[in-house]
N, CA and C atoms as an extended XYZ file, in Angstrom:
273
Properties=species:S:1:pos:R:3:atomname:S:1:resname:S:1:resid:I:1 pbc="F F F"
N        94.612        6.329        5.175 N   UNK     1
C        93.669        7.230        5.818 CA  UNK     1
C        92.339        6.511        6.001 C   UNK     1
N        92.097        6.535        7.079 N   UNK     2
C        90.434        5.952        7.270 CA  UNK     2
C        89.355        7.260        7.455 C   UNK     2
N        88.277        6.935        6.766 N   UNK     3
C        86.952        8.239        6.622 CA  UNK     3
C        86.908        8.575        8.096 C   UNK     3
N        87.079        8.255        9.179 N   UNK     4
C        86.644        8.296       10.377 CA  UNK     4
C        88.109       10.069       10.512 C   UNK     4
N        88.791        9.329       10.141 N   UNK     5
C        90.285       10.590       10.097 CA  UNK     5
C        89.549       12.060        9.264 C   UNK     5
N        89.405       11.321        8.042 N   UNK     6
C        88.870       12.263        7.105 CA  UNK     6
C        87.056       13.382        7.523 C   UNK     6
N        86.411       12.738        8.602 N   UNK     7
C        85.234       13.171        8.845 CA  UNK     7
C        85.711       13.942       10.170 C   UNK     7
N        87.104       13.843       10.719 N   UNK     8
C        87.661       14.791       12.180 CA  UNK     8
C        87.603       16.036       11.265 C   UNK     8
N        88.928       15.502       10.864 N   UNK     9
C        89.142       16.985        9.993 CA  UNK     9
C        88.135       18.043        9.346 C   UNK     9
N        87.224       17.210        8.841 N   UNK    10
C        85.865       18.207        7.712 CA  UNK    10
C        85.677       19.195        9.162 C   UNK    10
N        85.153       18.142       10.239 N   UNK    11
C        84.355       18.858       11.460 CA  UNK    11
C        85.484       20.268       12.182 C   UNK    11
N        86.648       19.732       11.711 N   UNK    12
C        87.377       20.950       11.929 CA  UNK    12
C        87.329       22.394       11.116 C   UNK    12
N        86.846       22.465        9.913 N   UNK    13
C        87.144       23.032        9.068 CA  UNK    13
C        85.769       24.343        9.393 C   UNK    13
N        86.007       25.822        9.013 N   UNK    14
C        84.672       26.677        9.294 CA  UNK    14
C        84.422       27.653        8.366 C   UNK    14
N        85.370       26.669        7.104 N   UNK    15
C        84.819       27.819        5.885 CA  UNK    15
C        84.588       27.473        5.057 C   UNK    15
N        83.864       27.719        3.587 N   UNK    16
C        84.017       27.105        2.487 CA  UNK    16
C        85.289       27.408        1.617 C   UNK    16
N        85.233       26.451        0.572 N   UNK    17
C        86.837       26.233        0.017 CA  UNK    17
C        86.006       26.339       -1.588 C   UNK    17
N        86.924       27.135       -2.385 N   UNK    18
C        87.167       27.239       -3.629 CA  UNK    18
C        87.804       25.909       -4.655 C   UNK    18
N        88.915       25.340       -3.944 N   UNK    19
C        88.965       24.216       -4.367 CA  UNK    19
C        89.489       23.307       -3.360 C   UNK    19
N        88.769       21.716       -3.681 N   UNK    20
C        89.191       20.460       -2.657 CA  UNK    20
C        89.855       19.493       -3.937 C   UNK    20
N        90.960       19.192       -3.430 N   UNK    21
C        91.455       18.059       -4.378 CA  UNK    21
C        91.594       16.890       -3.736 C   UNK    21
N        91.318       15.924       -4.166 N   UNK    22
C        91.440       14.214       -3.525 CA  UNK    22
C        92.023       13.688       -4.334 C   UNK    22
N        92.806       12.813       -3.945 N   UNK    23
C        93.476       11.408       -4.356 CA  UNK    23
C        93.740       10.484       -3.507 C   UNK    23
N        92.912        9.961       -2.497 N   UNK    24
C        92.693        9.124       -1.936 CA  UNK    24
C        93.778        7.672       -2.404 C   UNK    24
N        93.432        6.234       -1.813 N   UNK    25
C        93.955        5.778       -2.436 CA  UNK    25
C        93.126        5.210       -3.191 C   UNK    25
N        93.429        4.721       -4.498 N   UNK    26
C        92.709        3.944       -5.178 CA  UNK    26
C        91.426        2.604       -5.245 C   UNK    26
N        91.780        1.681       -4.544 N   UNK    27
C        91.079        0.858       -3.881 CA  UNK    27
C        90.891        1.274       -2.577 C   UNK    27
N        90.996        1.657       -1.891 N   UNK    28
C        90.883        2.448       -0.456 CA  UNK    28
C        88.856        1.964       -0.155 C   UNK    28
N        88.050        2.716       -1.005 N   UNK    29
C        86.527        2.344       -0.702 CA  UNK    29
C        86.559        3.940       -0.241 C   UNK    29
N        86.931        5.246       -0.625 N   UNK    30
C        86.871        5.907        0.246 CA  UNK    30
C        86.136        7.348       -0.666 C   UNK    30
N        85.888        7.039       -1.901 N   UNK    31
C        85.572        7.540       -2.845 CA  UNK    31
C        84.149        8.455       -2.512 C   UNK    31
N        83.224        7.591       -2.543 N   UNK    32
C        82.088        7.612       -1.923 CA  UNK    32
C        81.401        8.450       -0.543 C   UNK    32
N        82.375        7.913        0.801 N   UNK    33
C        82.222        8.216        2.128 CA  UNK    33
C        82.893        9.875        1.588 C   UNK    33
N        83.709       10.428        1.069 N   UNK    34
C        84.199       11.808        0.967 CA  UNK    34
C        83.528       12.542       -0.200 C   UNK    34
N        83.057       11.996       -1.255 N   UNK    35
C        82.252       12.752       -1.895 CA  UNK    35
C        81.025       12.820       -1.573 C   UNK    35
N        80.740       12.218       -0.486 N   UNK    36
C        78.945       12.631       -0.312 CA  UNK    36
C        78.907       13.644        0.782 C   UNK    36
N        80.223       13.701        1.549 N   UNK    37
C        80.044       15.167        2.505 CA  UNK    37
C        80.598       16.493        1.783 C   UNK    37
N        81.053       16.219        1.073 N   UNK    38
C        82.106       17.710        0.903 CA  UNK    38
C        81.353       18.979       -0.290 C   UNK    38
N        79.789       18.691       -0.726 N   UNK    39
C        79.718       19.552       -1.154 CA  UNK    39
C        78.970       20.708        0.001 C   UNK    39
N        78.883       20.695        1.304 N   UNK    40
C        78.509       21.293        2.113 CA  UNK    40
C        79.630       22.429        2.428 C   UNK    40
N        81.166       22.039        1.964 N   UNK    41
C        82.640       22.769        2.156 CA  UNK    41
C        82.919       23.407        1.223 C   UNK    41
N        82.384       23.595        0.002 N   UNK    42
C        82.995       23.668       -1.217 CA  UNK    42
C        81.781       25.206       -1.693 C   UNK    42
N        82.799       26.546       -1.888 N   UNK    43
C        81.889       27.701       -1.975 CA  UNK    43
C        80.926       27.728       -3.019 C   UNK    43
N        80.677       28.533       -3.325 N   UNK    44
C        79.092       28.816       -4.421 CA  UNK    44
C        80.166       28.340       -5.830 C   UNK    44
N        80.900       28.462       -5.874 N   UNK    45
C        81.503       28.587       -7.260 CA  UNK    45
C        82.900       27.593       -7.296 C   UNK    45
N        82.657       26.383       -5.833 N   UNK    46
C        83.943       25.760       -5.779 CA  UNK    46
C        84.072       24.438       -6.553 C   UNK    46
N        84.990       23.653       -6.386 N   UNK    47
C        85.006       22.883       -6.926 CA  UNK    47
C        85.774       21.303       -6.500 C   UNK    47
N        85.077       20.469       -6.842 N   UNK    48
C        86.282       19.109       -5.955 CA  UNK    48
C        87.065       18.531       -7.195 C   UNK    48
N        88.228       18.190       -7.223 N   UNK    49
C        88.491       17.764       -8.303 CA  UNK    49
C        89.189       16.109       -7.599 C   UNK    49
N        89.566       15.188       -8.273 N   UNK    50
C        89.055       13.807       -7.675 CA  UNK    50
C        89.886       13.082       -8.913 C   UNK    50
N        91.361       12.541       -7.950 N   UNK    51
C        91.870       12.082       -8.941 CA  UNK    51
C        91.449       10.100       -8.443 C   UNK    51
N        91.589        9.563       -9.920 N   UNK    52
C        91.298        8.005       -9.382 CA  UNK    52
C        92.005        7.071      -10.983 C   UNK    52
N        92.220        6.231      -10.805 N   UNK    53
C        92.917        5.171      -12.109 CA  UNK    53
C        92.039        4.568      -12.434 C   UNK    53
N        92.203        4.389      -13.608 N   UNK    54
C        91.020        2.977      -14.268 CA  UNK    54
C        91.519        1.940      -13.780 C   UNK    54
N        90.106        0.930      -13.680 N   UNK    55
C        89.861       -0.046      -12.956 CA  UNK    55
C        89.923       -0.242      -11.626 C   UNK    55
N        89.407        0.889      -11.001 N   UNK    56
C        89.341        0.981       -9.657 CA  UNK    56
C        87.875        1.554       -9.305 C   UNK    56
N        88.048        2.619       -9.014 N   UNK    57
C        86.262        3.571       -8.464 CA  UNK    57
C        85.842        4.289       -9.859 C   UNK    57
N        84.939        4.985      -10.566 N   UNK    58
C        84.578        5.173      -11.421 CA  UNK    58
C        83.322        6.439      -11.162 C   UNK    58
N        83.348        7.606      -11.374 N   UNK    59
C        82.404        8.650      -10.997 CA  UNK    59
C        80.741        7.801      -11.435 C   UNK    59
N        80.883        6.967      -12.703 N   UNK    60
C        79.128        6.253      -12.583 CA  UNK    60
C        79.027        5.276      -11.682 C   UNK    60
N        79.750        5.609      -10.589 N   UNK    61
C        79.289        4.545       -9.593 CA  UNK    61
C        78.920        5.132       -8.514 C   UNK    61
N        79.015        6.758       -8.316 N   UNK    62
C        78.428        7.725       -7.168 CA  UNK    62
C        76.860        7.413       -6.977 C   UNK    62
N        76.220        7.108       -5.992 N   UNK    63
C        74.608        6.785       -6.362 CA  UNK    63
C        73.749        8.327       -6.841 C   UNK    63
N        73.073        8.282       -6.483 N   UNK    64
C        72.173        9.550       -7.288 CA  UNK    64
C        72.060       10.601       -5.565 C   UNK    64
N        72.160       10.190       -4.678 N   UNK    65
C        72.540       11.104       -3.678 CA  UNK    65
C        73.467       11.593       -3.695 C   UNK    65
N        74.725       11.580       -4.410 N   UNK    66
C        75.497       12.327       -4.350 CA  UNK    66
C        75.596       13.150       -6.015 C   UNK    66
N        74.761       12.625       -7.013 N   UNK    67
C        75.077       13.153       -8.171 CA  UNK    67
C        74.072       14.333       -7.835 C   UNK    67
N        73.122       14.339       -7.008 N   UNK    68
C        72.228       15.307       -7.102 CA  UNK    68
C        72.851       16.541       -5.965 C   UNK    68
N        73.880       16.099       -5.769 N   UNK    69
C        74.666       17.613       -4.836 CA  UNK    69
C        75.750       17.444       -5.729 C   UNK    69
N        76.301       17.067       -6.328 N   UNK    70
C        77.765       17.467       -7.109 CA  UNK    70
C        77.082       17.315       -8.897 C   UNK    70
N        77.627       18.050      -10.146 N   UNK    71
C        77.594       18.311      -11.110 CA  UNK    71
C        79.250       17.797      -11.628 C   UNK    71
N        79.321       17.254      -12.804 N   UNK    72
C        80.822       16.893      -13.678 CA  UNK    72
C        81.103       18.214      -14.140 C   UNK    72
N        81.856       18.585      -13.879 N   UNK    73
C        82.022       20.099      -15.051 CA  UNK    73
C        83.174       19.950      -16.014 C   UNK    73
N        84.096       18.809      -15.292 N   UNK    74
C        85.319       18.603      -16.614 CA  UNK    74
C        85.718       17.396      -16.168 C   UNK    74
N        86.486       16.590      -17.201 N   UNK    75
C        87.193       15.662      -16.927 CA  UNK    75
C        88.585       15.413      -18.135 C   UNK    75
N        89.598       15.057      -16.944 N   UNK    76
C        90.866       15.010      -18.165 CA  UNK    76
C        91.356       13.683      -17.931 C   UNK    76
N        92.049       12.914      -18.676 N   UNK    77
C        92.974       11.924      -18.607 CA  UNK    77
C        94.409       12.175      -19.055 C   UNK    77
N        95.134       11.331      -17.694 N   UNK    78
C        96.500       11.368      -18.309 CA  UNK    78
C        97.435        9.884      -17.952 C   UNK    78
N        97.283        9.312      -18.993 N   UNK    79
C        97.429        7.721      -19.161 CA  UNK    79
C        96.694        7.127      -18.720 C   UNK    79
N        96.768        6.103      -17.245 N   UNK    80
C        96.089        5.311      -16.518 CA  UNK    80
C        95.312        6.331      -15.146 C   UNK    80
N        95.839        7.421      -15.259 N   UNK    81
C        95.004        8.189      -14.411 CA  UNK    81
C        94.426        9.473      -14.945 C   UNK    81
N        93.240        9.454      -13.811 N   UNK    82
C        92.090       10.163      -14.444 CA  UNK    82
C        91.970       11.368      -13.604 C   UNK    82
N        91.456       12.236      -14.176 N   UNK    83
C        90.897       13.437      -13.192 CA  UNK    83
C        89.765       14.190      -13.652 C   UNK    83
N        88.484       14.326      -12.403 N   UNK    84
C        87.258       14.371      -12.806 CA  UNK    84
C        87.031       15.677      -11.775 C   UNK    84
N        86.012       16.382      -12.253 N   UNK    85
C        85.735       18.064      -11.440 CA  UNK    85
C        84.336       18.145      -11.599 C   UNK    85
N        83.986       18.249       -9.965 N   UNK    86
C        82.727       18.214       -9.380 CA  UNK    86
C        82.450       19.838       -9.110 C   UNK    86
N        81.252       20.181       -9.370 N   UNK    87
C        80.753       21.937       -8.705 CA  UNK    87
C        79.658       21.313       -7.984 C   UNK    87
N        79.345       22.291       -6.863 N   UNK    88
C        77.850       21.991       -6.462 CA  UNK    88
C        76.723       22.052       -7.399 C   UNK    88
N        75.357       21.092       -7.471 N   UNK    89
C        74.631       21.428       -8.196 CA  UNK    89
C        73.877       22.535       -7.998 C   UNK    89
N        73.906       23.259       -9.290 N   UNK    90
C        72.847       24.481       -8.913 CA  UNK    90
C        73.738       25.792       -9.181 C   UNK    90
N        75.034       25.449       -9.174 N   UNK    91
C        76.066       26.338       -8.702 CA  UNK    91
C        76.330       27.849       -9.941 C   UNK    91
């Protein structure tokens, strides 16, 4: 999937969503380009949840433009993969 695919679709979309799940691919680079749009999609009380493996992308690597629209609210592991849950800030 290239962000260019992924930024059709958002522009398609005309509601907010309760929950967005990603699992992109891992090395992909795509981490970033989709978490800095999607808390504009995601309702008062929604949530992104964002699966990724160690040694690949890492949520302390979001810059502070995107930590300051998304909040961690949980994170689980299960072996080599991870899963991390974003709310809007403020939310």
């Amino acid at each position: 999937m290239r962000t260019s695919d992924f930024i059709k679709g958002l522009n398609a979309l005309r509601q907010p969503f309760d929950l967005i799940y990603l699992f992109p691919p891992y090395a992909g680079g795509l981490y970033l380009p989709l978490l800095s749009r999607l808390p504009s999609y995601l309702a008062d009380s929604g949530e992104v949840a964002v699966e990724y493996g160690c040694g690949h992308w890492q949520p302390e690597d979001l810059p502070e433009t995107v930590t300051a629209q998304l909040e961690i609210v949980r994170q689980k592991r299960y072996g080599s993969t991870n899963l991390i849950f974003f709310r809007r800030s403020g939310s």
